[in-house]
Residue, then its C-alpha position, 0 to 999 in steps of 0.5 A: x862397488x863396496x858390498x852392502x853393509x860393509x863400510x869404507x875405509x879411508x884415512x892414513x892409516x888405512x892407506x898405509x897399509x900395503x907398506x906393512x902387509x908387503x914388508x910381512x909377506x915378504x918375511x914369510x919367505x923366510x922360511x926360519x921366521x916362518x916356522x920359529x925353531x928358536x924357544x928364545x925370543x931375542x933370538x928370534x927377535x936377532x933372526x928377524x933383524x938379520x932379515x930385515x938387515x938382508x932385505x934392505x941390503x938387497x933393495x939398495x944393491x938392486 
C-alpha cells in the first residue's frame, strides 16, 4: 500500500526507470567514474564511453 500523502506514480517514464537507475549503478563499480581524477571533462567524458564500450561488450559475450 502506497503511504499516505504520497502519490502514485505511473507512466512511461517512470516505469522506464529501472533501465537508467541499473545502467548508474552499474557505472559506480567503476571505480575511476566514481572518484573523477580527471580535472578535463572530455577526458571524463572518454572514460565513460570506454565503460559504456566494456560493458556492452561484455553483455554480448555473456
Amino acid at each position: 500500500t502506497p503511504r499516505r500523502g504520497r502519490p502514485i506514480r505511473v507512466g512511461a517514464s517512470y516505469t522506464q526507470r529501472w533501465k537508467v537507475e541499473r545502467c548508474f549503478a552499474w557505472m559506480d563499480n567503476c571505480r575511476r567514474l566514481v572518484v573523477r581524477y580527471e580535472r578535463h571533462l572530455h577526458i571524463y567524458y572518454a572514460f565513460c564511453l570506454l565503460a559504456i564500450i566494456l560493458w556492452t561488450v561484455n553483455r554480448i559475450l555473456e
